[in-house]
C-alpha positions as CSV (number, residue, x, y, z in Angstrom):
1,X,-74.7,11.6,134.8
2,X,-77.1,10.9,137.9
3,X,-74.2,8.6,139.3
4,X,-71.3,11.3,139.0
5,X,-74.0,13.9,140.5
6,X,-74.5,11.5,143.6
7,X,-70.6,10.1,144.0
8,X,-70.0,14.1,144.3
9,X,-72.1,14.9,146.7
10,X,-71.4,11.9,148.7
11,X,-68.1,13.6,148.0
12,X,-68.1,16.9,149.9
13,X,-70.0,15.9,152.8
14,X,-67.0,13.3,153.5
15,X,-64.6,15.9,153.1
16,X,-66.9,18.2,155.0
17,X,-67.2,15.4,157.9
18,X,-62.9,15.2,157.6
19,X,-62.3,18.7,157.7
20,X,-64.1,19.2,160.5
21,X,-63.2,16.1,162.5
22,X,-59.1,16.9,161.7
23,X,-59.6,20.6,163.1
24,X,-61.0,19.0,166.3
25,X,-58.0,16.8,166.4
26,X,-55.2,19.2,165.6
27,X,-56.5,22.0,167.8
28,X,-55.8,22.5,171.3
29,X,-57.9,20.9,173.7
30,X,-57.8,24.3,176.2
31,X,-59.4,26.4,173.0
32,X,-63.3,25.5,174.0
33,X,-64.9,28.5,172.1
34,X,-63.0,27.1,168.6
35,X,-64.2,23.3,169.9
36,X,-67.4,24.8,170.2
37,X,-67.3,26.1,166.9
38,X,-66.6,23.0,165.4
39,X,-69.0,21.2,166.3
40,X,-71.7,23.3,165.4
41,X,-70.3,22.5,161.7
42,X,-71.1,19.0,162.1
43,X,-74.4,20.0,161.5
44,X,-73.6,21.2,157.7
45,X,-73.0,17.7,156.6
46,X,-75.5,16.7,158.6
47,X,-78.1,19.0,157.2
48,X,-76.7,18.2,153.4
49,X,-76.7,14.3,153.7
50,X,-80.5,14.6,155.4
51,X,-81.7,17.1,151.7
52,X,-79.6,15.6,149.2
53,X,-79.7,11.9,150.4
54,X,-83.4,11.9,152.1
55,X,-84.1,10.1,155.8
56,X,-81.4,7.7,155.7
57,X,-78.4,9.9,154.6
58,X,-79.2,12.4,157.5
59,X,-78.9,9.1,159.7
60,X,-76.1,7.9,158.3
61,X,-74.1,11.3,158.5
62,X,-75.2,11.7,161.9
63,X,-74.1,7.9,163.2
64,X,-70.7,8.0,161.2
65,X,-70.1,11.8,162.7
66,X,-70.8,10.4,166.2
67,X,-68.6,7.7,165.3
68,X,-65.4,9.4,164.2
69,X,-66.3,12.5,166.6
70,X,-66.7,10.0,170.1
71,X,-62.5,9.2,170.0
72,X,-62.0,12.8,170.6
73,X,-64.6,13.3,173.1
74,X,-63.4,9.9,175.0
75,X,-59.8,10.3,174.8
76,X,-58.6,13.8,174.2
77,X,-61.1,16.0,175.7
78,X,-61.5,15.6,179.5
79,X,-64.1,18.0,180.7
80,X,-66.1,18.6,184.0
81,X,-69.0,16.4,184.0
82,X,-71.8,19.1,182.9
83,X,-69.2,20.3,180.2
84,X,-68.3,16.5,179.7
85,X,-72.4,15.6,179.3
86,X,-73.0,18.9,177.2
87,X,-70.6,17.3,174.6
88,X,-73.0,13.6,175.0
89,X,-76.2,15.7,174.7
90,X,-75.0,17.5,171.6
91,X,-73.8,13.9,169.8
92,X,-77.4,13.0,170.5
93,X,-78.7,16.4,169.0
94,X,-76.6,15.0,165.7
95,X,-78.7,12.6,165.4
96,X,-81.8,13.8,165.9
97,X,-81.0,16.5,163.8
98,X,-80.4,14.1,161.2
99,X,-83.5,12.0,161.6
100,X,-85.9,15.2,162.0
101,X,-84.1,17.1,158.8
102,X,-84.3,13.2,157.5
103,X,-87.3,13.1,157.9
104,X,-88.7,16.6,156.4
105,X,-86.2,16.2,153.6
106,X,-87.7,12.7,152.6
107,X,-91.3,14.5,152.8
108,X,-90.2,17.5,150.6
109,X,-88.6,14.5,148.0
110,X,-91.7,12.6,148.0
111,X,-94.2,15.8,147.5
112,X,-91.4,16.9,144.6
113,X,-91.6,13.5,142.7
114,X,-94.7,13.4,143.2
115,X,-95.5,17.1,142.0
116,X,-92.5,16.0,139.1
117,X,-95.3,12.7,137.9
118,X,-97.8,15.2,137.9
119,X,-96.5,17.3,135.9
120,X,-95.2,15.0,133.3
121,X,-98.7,13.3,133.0
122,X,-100.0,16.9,132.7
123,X,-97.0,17.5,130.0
124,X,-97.9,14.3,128.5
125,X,-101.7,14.8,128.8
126,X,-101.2,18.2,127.1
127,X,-99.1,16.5,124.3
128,X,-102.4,13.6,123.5
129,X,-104.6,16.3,123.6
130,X,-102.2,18.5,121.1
131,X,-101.8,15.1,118.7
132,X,-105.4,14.6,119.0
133,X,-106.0,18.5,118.0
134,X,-103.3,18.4,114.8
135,X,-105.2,14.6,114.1
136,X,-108.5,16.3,113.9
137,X,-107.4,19.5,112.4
138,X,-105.5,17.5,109.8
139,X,-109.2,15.0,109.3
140,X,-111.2,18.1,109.0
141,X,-108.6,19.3,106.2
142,X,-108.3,16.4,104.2
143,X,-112.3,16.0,103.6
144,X,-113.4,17.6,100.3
145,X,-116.8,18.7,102.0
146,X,-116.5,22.3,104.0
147,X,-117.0,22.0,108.1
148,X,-117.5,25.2,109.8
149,X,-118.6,25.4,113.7
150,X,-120.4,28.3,115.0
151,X,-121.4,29.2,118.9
152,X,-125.0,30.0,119.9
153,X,-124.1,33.9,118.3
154,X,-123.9,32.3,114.5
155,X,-120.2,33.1,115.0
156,X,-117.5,31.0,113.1
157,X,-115.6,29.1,115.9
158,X,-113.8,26.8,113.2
159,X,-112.9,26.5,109.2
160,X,-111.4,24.0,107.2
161,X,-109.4,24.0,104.6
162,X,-112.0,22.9,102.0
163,X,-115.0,25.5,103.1
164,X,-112.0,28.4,101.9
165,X,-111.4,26.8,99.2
166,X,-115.4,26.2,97.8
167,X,-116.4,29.7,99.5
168,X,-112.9,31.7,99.8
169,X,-111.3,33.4,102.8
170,X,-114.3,35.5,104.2
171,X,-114.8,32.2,106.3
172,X,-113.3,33.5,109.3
173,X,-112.4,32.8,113.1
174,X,-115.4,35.3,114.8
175,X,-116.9,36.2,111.8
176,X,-120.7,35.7,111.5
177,X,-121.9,32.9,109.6
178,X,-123.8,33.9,106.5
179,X,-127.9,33.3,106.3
180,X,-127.7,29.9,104.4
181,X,-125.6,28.3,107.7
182,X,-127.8,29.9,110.0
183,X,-130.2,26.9,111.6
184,X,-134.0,28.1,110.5
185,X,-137.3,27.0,110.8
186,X,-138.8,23.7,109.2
187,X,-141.3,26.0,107.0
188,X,-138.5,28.8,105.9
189,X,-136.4,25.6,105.1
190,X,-138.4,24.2,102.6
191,X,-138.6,27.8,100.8
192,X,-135.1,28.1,100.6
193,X,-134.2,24.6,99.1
194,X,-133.6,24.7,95.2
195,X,-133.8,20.1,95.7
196,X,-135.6,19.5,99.0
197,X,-134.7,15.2,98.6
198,X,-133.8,14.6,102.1
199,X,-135.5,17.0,105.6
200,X,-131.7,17.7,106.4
201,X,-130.1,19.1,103.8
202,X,-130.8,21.9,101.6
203,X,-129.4,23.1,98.1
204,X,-128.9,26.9,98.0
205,X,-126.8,29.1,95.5
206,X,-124.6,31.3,97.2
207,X,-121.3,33.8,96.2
208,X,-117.9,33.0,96.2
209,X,-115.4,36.3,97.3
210,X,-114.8,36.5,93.8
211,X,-118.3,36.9,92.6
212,X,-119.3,33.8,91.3
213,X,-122.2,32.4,91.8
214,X,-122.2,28.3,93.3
215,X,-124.6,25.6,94.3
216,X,-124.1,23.6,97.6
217,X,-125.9,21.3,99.3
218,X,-125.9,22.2,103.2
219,X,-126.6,20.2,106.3
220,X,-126.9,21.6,109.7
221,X,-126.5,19.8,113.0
222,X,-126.6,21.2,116.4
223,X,-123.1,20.9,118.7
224,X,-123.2,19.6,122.3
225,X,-120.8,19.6,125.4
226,X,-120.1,16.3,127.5
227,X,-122.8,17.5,129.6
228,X,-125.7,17.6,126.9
229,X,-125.7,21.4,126.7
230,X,-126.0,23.3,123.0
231,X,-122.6,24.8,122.2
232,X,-123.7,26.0,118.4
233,X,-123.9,24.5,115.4
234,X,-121.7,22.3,113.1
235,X,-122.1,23.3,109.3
236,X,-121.3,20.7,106.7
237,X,-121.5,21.5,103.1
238,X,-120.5,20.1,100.0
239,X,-119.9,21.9,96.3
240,X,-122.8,20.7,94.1
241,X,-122.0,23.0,91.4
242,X,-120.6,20.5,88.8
243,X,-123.8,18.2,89.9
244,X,-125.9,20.8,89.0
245,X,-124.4,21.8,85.8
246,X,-123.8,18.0,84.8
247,X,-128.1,17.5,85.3
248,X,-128.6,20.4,83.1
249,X,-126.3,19.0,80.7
250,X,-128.1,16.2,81.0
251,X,-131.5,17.5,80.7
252,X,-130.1,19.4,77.3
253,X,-128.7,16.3,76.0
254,X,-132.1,14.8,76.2
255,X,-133.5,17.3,74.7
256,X,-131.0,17.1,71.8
257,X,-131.1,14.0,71.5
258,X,-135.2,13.7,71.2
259,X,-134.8,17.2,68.9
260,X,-132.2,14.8,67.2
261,X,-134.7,12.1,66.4
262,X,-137.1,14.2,65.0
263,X,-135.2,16.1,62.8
264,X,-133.5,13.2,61.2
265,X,-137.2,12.0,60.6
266,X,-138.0,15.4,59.3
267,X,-134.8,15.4,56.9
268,X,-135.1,12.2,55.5
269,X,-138.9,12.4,54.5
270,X,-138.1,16.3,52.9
271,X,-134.6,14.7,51.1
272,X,-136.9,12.8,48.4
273,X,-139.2,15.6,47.2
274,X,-135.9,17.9,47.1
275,X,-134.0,15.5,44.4
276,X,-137.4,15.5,42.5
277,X,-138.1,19.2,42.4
278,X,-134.4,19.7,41.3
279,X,-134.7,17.0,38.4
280,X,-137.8,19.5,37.6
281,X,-136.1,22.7,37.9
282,X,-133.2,21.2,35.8
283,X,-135.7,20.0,33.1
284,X,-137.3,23.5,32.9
285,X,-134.0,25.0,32.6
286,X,-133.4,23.7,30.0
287,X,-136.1,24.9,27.7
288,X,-134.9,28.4,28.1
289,X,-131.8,29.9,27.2
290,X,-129.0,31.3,28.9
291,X,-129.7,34.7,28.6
292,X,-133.5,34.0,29.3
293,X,-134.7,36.1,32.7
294,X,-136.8,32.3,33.6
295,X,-133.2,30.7,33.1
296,X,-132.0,33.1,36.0
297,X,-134.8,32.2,38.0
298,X,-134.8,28.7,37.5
299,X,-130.9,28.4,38.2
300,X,-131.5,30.2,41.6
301,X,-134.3,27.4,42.4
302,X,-132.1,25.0,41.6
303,X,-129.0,26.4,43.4
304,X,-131.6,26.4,47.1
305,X,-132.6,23.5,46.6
306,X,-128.9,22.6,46.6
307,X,-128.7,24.6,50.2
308,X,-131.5,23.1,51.7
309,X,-130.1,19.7,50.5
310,X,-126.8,20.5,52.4
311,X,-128.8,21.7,55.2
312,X,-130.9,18.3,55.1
313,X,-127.3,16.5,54.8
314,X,-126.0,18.0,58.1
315,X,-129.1,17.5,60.0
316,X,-128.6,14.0,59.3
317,X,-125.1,13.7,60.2
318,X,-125.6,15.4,63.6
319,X,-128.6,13.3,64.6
320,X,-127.2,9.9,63.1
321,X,-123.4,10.2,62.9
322,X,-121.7,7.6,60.7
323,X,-119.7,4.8,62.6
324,X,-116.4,5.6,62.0
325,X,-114.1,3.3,59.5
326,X,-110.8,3.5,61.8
327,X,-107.7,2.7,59.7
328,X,-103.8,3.8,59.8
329,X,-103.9,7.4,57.9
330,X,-101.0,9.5,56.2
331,X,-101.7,13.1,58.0
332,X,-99.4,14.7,55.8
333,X,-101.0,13.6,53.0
334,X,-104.8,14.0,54.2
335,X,-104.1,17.4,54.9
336,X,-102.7,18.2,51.7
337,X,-105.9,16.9,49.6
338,X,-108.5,18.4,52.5
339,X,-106.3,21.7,51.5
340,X,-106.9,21.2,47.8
341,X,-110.1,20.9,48.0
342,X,-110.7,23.6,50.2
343,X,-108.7,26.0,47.4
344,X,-110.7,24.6,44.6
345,X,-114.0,25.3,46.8
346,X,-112.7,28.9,48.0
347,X,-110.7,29.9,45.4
348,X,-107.9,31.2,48.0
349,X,-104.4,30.9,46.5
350,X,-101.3,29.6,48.7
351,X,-100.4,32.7,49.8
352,X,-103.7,32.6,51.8
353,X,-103.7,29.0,53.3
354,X,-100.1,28.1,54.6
355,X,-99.2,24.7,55.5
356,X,-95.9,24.3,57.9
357,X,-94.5,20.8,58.5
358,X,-92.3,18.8,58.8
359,X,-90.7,15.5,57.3
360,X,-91.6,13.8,60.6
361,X,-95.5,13.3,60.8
362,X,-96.4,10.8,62.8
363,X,-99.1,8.2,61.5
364,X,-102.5,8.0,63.2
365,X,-105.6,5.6,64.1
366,X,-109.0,7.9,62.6
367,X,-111.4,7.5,59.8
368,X,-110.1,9.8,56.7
369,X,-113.3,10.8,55.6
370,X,-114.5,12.1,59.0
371,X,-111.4,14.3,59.8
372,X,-111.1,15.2,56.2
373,X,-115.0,16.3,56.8
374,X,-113.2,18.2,60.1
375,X,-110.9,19.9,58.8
376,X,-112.5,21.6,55.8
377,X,-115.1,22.7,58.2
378,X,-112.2,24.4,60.3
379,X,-110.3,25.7,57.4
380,X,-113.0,27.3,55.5
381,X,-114.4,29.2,59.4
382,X,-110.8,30.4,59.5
383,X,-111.0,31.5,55.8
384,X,-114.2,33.7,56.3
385,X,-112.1,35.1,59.5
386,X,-109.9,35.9,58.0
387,X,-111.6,37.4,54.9
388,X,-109.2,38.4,52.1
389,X,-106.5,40.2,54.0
390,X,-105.2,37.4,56.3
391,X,-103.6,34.3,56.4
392,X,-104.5,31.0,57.7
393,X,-102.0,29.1,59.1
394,X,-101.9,25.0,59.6
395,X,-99.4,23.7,62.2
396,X,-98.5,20.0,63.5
397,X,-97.2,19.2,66.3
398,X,-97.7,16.0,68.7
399,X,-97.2,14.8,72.4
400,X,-97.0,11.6,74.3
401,X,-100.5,10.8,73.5
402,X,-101.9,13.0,70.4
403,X,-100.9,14.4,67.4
404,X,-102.1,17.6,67.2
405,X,-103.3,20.1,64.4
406,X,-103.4,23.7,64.7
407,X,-105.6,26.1,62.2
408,X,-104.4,29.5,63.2
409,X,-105.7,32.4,61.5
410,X,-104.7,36.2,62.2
411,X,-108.7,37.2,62.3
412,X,-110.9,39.3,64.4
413,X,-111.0,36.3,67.3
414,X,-114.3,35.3,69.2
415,X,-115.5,36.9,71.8
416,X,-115.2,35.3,75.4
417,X,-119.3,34.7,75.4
418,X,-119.3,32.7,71.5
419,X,-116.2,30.3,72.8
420,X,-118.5,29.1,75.7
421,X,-121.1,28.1,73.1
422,X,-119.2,27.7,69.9
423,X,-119.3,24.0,69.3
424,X,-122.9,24.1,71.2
425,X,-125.5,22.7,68.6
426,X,-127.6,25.5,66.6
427,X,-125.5,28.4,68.1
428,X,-124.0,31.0,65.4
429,X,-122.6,34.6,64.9
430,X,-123.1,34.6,61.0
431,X,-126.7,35.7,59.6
432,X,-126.3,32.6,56.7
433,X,-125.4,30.4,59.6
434,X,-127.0,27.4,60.9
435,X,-124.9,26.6,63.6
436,X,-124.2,22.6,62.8
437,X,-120.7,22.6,61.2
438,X,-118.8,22.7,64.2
439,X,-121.1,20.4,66.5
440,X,-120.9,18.1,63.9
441,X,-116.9,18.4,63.8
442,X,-116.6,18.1,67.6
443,X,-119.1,15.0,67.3
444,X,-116.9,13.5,64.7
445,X,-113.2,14.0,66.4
446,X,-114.8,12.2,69.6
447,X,-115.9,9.5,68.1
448,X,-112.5,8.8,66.2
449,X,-111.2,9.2,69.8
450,X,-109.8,12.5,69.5
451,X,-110.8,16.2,71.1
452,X,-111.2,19.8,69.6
453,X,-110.7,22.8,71.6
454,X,-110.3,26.9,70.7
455,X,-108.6,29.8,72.0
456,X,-107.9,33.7,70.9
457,X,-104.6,34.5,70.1
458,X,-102.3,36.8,72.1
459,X,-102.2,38.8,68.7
460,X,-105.2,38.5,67.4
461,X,-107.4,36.2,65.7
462,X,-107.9,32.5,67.4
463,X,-106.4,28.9,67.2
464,X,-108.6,25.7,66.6
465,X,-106.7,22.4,68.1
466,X,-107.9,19.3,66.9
467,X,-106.5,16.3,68.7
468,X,-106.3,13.2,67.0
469,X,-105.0,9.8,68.6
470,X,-101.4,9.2,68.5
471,X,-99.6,5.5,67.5
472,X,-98.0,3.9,69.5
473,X,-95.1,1.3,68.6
C-alpha cells in the first residue's frame, strides 16, 4: 500500500513536470507573460517532490526540471541578455528552491518520525502499564485474603474482590475505612485483639452488610511512593471465622470427650447395683398380690430402675460407641423388621407408619444392628411428632454415592434455633428428654460411613435423611 502511495505521487509530479514543460513548448515564444506563468508552476512539483519525497526529491525535481526546461531556453527562446539571464537566474532559483524546501521538508519528516516513535513508545508504554494494572488487579482478585488501600484520610483508594465478598459491598472507592483498618496505637492495639499471637496482626469481630457478625484477623502496613513518602495504608485481612468456630468446636469436643470418660465410668460402676436392686424389687413383688397397693409400688420401682438402666445403656454407648460389624445388608428387609419392632413397641397400626418402595433397593456396606438402632430412634421421634393424628412416612431413594432414607412426618416441625443443636449432645425440647438418642444416631451413621441431616417441610412437619454408603459394582 506504501509502494502504490509513493509510485502515485511520483506519478503526478511527472505529469505535473510534462504538463508544464509541453505548454512551454507548444506556446508561442512572443507570449512572455504566459512563459512567465509557466514557469512559476515549475515550482509546484518542485515544492511537492521537496514534502512528499524529503531533501533529495526537491533536488531531483529541481535538476530533471532544469534539464527538460534548458532545450527551450537554449533553442527556442532567444531573448535580450537581461531577459535571457533572468530565465538562467530563475533555473538556479529551481534549484535552490528545491534544496531549501528539501531541506525544511526533510527537518519536518525527521521531527514527525520522531514525534511518530514517541508516541508509539508512549502508546506502548501506556499499554505495559494497562497489562501490568489488569495483572495486578487480576492478583489482587484471585487471593482469598481481602486488600484494601486507603490514603493518609482513612479513605478506601482500592477493594478487591475477596474483602466484598468476606465484608460486602460497603467497601467502597472514597468511602472511609471502618475503625478496625484504621492504623492505632501499640497500647489501644493490644485492647482491641481477641488473639494477640503475633505484634502485627490483630483478631477483631466485626459486621457483615447483612448483619452477621465475623472474625478476621487484620494486618496493617503503611504504603510508600518511589520517593519514600507515606501514601496511606495497605489493609490485608483474612476470614477467621471458621478458625474460630472450628477451636470452639474443638474446645467442646474436649470437653465431651473428658465429660464422656467420666460418665462411662459413672454408668458402669451404677449398672451393677441397678440389676441387684431390680432382682430385689422383683423378689418383693412377688410376696404381694396383684391387687396389693405395695405390688403397685413395687412395680413402679421396678419399671425406673428399668429407665435409669436405659439411661445408663445410652450413656455408654455415646461415650464408648461399639466398632461397627460392616457386612453387605438387605435395606428392604432391615427396614421392614426395625418397622415391626417399632409397631410392637408403639402400638401404631400401618395406617400410621407408611413404608414406600420400590422392587429396586440397592444393597449396602453398614452394621445392621447400628442402623437398625438408627432408625428406631428416628421413627419413634417422628411418631411422638406426629402424635396420633399424622402419618409418618419412610422413603428410599439413592444417588451416585449413597442410598438414602427419608423419615418424613406431617408434624409440628422444629424450630430454626432446635435444628442448629438437634443432634448436639444433651440438648432436648421434651421434659422426659435426655437429649442422647439422636447424638448417639448421628455417632453411629458416621462411623458406618454414612451422614444424617434434617429439614422442615414446605408443608409442615420435617424430614430426617439418613445417608448410608452406597455399593458399588
Amino acid at each position: 500500500m506504501l509502494k502504490l502511495d509513493l509510485k502515485f505521487r511520483l506519478l503526478i509530479i511527472l505529469v505535473l513536470i510534462m504538463f508544464i514543460t509541453i505548454a512551454h513548448f507548444s506556446t508561442d515564444i512572443s507570449v512572455h507573460n504566459i512563459h512567465h506563468i509557466y514557469r512559476r508552476l515549475y515550482y509546484i512539483p518542485i515544492i511537492l517532490a521537496s514534502f512528499w519525497f524529503g531533501l533529495w526529491g526537491g533536488v531531483y525535481c529541481a535538476l530533471f526540471i532544469s534539464v527538460i526546461y534548458l532545450p527551450h531556453l537554449l533553442f527556442q527562446h532567444r531573448a535580450a541578455f537581461f531577459a535571457q539571464l533572468n530565465m538562467y537566474l530563475e533555473v538556479v532559483l529551481f534549484n535552490l528552491i528545491g534544496l531549501i524546501t528539501g531541506l525544511l521538508a526533510s527537518a519536518q519528516m525527521k521531527e514527525k518520525k520522531r514525534y511518530q516513535l514517541t508516541a508509539l513508545e508512549l502508546e506502548n508504554n501506556l499499554k505495559e502499564i494497562k497489562d501490568l494494572q489488569i495483572f495486578n488487579e487480576n492478583i489482587l482478585n484471585s487471593i482469598k485474603s481481602g486488600v484494601i488501600t486507603v490514603d493518609t484520610n482513612n479513605r478506601i483508594t482500592l477493594v478487591n474482590s475477596a474483602a466484598k465478598r468476606i465484608l460486602g459491598d460497603s467497601l467502597i472507592k472514597g468511602a472511609v475505612v471502618p475503625k478496625w483498618g484504621q492504623q492505632i496505637e501499640r497500647n489501644e492495639l493490644d485492647k482491641e485483639c481477641l488473639t494477640a499471637n503475633r505484634n502485627d496482626l490483630k483478631e477483631v469481630t466485626v459486621l457483615q452488610d447483612n448483619g452477621m457478625e465475623v472474625v478476621i484477623e487484620v494486618g496493617i502496613a503503611e504504603l510508600r511512593n518511589h520517593i519514600g513518602l507515606i501514601m496511606g495504608n495497605v489493609i490485608v485481612f483474612t476470614d477467621h471465622t471458621e478458625k474460630v468456630e472450628l477451636e470452639r468446636q474443638l474446645a467442646r469436643a474436649a470437653r465431651l470427650s473428658e465429660l464422656g470418660e467420666m460418665a462411662a465410668g459413672i454408668a458402669h460402676e451404677i449398672r451393677n447395683p441397678l440389676h441387684s436392686i431390680k432382682g430385689t424389687a422383683e423378689i418383693i413383688c412377688e410376696d404381694f398380690k396383684a391387687s396389693d397397693r405395695k405390688h403397685s409400688i413395687t412395680m413402679i420401682m421396678i419399671n425406673e430402675i428399668d429407665r435409669l438402666n436405659n439411661l445408663v445403656t445410652d450413656f455408654l454407648t455415646f461415650a464408648r460407641p461399639k466398632e461397627p460389624t460392616i457386612i453387605k445388608v438387605d435395606l428392604y428387609d432391615l427396614i421392614l423388621r426395625t418397622l415391626e419392632i417399632v409397631k410392637f413397641k408403639s402400638g401404631k397400626s400401618d395406617k400410621i407408619i407408611e413404608f414406600v418402595t420400590n422392587d429396586n433397593i440397592p444393597a449396602c456396606y453398614v452394621d445392621p444392628e447400628q442402623i437398625k438402632q438408627v432408625f428406631i430412634n428416628i421413627v419413634f421421634n417422628a411418631l411422638e411428632a406426629v402424635y396420633n393424628n399424622g402419618i409418618v412416612k419412610i422413603n428410599i431413594r439413592e444417588d451416585s454415592t449413597y442410598v438414602i432414607v427419608d423419615v418424613i412426618d406431617n408434624g409440628t416441625g422444629i424450630t430454626e434455633e432446635c435444628i442448629e443443636k438437634i443432634f448436639t449432645p444433651f440438648f432436648s425440647n421434651k421434659d422426659s428428654g435426655v437429649g442422647l438418642g439422636l447424638s448417639i444416631s448421628q455417632k453411629l451413621i458416621e462411623s458406618n460411613n454414612g451422614k444424617i441431616s434434617v429439614e422442615n417441610n414446605v408443608n409442615g412437619g420435617c424430614c430426617f435423611s439418613i445417608y448410608l454408603p452406597l455399593i458399588q459394582e
